[in-house]
C-alpha positions, 0 to 999 in steps of 0.5 A, a space after each residue: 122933921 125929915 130923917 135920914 137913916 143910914 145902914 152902912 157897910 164896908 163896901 156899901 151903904 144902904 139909905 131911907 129919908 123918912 118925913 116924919 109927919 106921917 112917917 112917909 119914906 121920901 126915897 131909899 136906896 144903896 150904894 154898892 161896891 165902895 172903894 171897888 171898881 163897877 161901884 154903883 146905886 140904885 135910887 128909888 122915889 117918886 115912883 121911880 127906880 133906877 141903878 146906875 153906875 158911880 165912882 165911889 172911891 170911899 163912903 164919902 163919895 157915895 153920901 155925896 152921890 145919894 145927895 145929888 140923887 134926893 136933890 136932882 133929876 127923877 129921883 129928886 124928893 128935896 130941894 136942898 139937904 137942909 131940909 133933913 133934921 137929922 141922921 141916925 146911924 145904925 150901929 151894930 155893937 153898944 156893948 155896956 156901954 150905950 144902953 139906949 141910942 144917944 146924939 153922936 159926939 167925939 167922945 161916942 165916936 171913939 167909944 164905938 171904936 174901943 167896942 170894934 172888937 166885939 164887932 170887928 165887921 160892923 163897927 168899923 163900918 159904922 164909923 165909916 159911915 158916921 165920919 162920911 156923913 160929917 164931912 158930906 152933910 156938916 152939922 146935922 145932928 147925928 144919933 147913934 141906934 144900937 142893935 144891942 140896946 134893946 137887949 140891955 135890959 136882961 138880968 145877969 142870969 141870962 146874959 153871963 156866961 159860965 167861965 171865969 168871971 175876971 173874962 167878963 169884968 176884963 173884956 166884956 165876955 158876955 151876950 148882947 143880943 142883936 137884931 135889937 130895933 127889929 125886935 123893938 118894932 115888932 114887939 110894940 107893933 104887936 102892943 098896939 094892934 093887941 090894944 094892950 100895953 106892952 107892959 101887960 104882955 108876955 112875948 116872943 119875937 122871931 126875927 127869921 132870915 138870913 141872920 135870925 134871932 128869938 126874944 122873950 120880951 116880958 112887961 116890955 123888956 127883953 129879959 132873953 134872946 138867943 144871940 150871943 157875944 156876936 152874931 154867931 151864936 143861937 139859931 142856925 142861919 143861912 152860913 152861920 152856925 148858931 149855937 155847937 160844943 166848943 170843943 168842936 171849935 178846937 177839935 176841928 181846928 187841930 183836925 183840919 191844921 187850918 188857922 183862927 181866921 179860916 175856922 170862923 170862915 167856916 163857922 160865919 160864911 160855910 155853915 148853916 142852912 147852906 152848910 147842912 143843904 149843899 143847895 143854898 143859904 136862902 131858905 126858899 131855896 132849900 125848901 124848894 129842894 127839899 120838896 123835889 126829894 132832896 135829903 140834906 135840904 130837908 134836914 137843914 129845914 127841919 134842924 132849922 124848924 126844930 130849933 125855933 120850936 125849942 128856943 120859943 118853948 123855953 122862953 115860955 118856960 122862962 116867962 112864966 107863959 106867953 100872950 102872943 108869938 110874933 113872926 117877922 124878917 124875910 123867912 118869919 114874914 113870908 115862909 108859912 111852912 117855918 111857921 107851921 112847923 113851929 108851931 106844930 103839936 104845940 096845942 097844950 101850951 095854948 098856941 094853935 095857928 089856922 092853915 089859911 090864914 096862916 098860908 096867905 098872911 095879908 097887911 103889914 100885921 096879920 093875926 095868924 091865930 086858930 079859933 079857940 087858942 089862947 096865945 095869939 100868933 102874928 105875923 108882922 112886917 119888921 121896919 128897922 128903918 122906921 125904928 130908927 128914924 123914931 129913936 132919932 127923933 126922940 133923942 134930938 126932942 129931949 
């Protein structure tokens, strides 16, 4: 069976086929600048990468495009698009609504269109994506993959928010929780090397990156996760805020004269790792500042570290204890001064990781721990794309 996984964007649509006899990725790819001028793609298979340039006035030129790139020249991995089994759709937002992935019909189409609103950047561009596809590949079965599924298993207690409830029952004001396939890939990755069942484990996943977020996954369900609403919330991150008062919110509204809309370009694309630096949203750039002296920069590093440290030791505290921390996105998987820091004088809960070990993490899962330590610490390279090319193959298989 070979799946096609699609991240789609507003203005880009990234791509994988995955043969699933052996899980083996036949291509990848993105398309970029959809609907702008100088659009192009960079393809990937056989050994062979190239980025050329493509008029893709809407997303369905762009399925089109990649279509003749898996089926043509260099980059050929297939004869003819019968060949795919199946689409899965990455889908930002399932709200209440899709607690698990499921086939996509009209009635899901326009069920993620209601939920836009929660995810007013990401949901639309699903749909984009999901509608392109129909008019490119025809019948193929599409499943939808939500990033809050994996989330919906939190009790009340952790996912409601302390305003009027009527807000919840009327709109949905409550967390969700995000990043939901990476956190389900890591944390049953760490079942399977720990040779344990998930459902005999306590643990912590950290999805650290541009966008980053921490999940207590207690007997295989996550029962907390540092997200909110919408992505905003939690962590700081690259130009996001994380978590502040929200009497900051009006209180910089009114003192700045400024609009909702600039506010939240503000809070989503100015703050964060770059908002605190002045240097950079990217983290290896902050470090590297920080260590020619740069202040702010090592402030950001530090606020960022503390968080992270703070988030993992009280979702200890939630589940009763833990059996092993995971570490996983771009800065979780290749920043060992993040992972030191965290897990820094934290001895007395169990966790202790070793230095070398931890400064050059090798395989796609790397056991990080220190001699002697009760929990064990990994780091593990996150595979959303696989994630979702399996929940895809399980949909269509019942």
């Amino acid at each position: 069976m070979k799946i096609l996984v699609i991240n789609c964007g507003s203005s880009s649509l990234k791509y994988q086929l995955i043969d699933m006899d052996g899980e083996k990725v036949l291509c990848k790819g993105l398309c970029e600048r959809i609907g702008m001028e100088s659009s192009m793609i960079t393809h990937e298979a056989n050994g062979h990468k190239a980025t050329t340039p493509a008029i893709f006035p809407t997303h369905t030129e762009a399925f089109a495009e990649v279509v003749k790139k898996m089926t043509t020249g260099e980059g050929k991995c297939i004869d003819d698009v019968s060949e795919i089994s199946a689409i899965g759709h990455r889908v930002v937002h399932g709200g209440e609504k899709f607690k698990a992935s499921c086939l996509i019909t009209d009635e899901v189409i326009n069920t993620i269109r209601e939920l836009s609103p929660l995810a007013p950047l990401h949901n639309p561009a699903g749909i984009l994506g999901i509608e392109a596809a129909r008019k490119v590949f025809g019948n193929v079965p599409m499943v939808a993959v939500f990033d809050t599924a994996f989330h919906s298993t939190m009790p009340p207690k952790a996912y409601m928010y302390a305003i009027p409830y009527e807000y919840y029952e009327k709109y949905g004001v409550r967390r969700y929780g995000f990043h939901g396939t990476s956190h389900k890939y890591v944390a049953h990755k760490a079942a399977e090397y720990l040779e344990e069942p998930i459902e005999r484990l306590k643990l912590i996943t950290c999805h650290l990156g541009n966008g980053s977020s921490i999940a207590a996954v207690d007997q295989g369900k996550v029962v907390d996760t540092s997200m909110g609403m919408t992505p905003l919330a939690g962590l700081m991150m690259g130009t996001r805020c994380g978590d502040l008062d929200p009497s900051v919110v009006n209180y910089l509204k009114y003192t700045l004269n400024i609009t909702g809309h600039e506010l939240d370009e503000i809070l989503n694309k100015k703050s964060g790792l770059l908002g605190i630096s002045g240097v950079s949203s990217d983290k290896r750039d902050v470090e590297e500042a920080a260590l020619h002296g740069n202040k702010r920069a090592q402030l950001a590093s530090d606020m960022l570290n503390y968080q992270i440290k703070k988030i993992v030791g009280s979702y200890i505290a939630a589940m009763g204890g833990v059996d092993a921390i995971v570490f996983t996105g771009g800065i979780g998987e290749h920043d060992e001064i993040a992972r030191a820091k965290v897990c820094h004088h934290m001895d007395w809960l169990g966790i202790r990781i070793d230095t070398e070990k931890n400064e050059h993490p090798v395989g796609d899962v790397c056991e990080i721990t220190a001699w002697g330590a009760k929990v064990r610490t990994l780091v593990i390279a996150t595979d959303e794309e696989l994630m979702i090319a399996r929940d895809t193959k399980e949909v269509l298989e019942k």
